[in-house]
C-alpha positions in Angstrom: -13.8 50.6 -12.1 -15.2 47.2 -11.1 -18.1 45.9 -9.5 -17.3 43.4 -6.3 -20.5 41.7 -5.1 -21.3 40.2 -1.4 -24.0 38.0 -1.4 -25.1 37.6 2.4 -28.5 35.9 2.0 -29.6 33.8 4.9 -25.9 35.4 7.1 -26.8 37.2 10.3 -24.8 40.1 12.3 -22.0 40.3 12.0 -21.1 38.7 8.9 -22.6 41.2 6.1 -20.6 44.0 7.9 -17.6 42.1 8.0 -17.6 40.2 4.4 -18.3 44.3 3.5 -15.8 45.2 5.2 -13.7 42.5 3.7 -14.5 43.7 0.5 -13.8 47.2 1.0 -10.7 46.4 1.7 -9.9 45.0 -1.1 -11.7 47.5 -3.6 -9.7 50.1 -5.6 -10.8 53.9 -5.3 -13.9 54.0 -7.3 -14.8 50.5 -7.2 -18.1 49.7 -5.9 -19.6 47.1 -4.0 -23.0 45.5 -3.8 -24.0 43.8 -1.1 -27.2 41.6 -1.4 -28.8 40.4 2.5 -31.9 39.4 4.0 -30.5 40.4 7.8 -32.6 43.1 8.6 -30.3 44.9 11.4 -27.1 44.9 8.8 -29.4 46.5 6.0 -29.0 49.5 8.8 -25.6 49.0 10.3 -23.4 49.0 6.7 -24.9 52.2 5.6 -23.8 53.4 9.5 -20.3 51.7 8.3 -19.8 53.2 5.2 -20.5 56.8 6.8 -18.1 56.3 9.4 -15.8 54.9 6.7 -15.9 58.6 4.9 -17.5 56.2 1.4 -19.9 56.9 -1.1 -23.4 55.1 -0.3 -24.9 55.1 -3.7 -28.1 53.0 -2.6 -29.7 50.9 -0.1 -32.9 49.1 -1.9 -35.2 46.6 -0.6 -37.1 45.3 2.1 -35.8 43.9 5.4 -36.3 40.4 3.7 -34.3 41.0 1.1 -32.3 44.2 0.2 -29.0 45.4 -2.0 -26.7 48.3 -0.5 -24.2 49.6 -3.0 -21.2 51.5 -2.1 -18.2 53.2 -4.2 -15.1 53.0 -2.8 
């Protein structure tokens, strides 16, 4: 199992989604992905992603300044 990271800081919509969807992609089942981003509208619309996606949301953390979202593939 590895750990991918997206770091997103200071990226607005849509580029956390995609760059998480990117790196989704490329995960291996069980892998997960932490996604670090200070846009607050794609601290709500990844969770929404990775529910529509059928994945494991392990965490969203943060404030809408600054927040981590971790996901297992």
């Amino acid at each position: 199992m590895a750990e991918i990271k997206v770091d997103c800081r200071g990226e607005t919509c849509p580029v956390p989604l995609v760059e998480t969807r990117k790196a989704l992609r490329k995960a291996a089942p069980g892998d997960v992905i932490e996604v670090i981003g200070t846009h607050p509208a794609s601290k709500k619309e990844i969770p929404m992603a990775v529910e529509a996606l059928q994945l494991k949301l392990l965490s969203v953390e943060g404030t809408d300044t600054i927040w981590t979202i971790r996901i297992q593939r």
